[in-house]
C-alpha positions, 0 to 999 in steps of 0.5 A, spaced: 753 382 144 749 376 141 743 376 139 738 370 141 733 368 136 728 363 138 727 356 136 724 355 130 716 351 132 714 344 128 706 345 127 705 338 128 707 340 135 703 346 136 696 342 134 698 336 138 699 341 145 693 345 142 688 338 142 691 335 147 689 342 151 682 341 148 681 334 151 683 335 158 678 341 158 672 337 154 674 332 160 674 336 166 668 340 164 664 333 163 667 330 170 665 337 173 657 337 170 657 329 172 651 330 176 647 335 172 649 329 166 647 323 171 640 326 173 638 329 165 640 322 163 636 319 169 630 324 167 630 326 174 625 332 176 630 335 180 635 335 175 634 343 174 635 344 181 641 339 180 644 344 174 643 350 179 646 347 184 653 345 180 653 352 177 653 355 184 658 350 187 663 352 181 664 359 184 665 355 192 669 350 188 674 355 184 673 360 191 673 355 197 677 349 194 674 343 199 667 346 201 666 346 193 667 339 193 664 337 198 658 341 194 660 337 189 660 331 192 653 332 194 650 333 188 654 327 186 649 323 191 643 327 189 644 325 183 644 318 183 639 318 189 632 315 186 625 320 185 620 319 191 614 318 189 608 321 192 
């Protein structure tokens, strides 16, 4: 019987996989909070509301897929929708 031993493993080619990984996730955690970021820079009154929201539309989003995004979508225009004065 033979014995299969692994592949020796480049470091470089772990920290490359390793930050490349980080980056896909800072990107997608950013595009995924891009409502709660647009109404904090855009100093919404309701951009709590919004933050709220954008956590509670992840649960429909990882659960329900669509109606998540949909969710998503929406906070996406309540966003960029201008504050009432009244």
């Amino acid at each position: 019987m033979e014995l299969i031993l692994p592949r020796e493993v480049d470091i470089m080619d772990v920290i490359f996989n390793f930050l490349l990984t980080v980056a896909a996730l800072v990107v997608s955690v950013g595009l995924y909070f891009l409502p709660t970021i647009i109404a904090l820079v855009r100093k919404k009154r309701s951009s709590g509301a919004i933050m709220v929201f954008n956590l509670i539309v992840f649960g429909f989003l990882m659960t329900l897929g669509l109606i998540g995004s949909i969710g998503w979508i929406i906070l996406i225009i309540w966003s960029l929708l201008p504050d009432k004065e009244f």
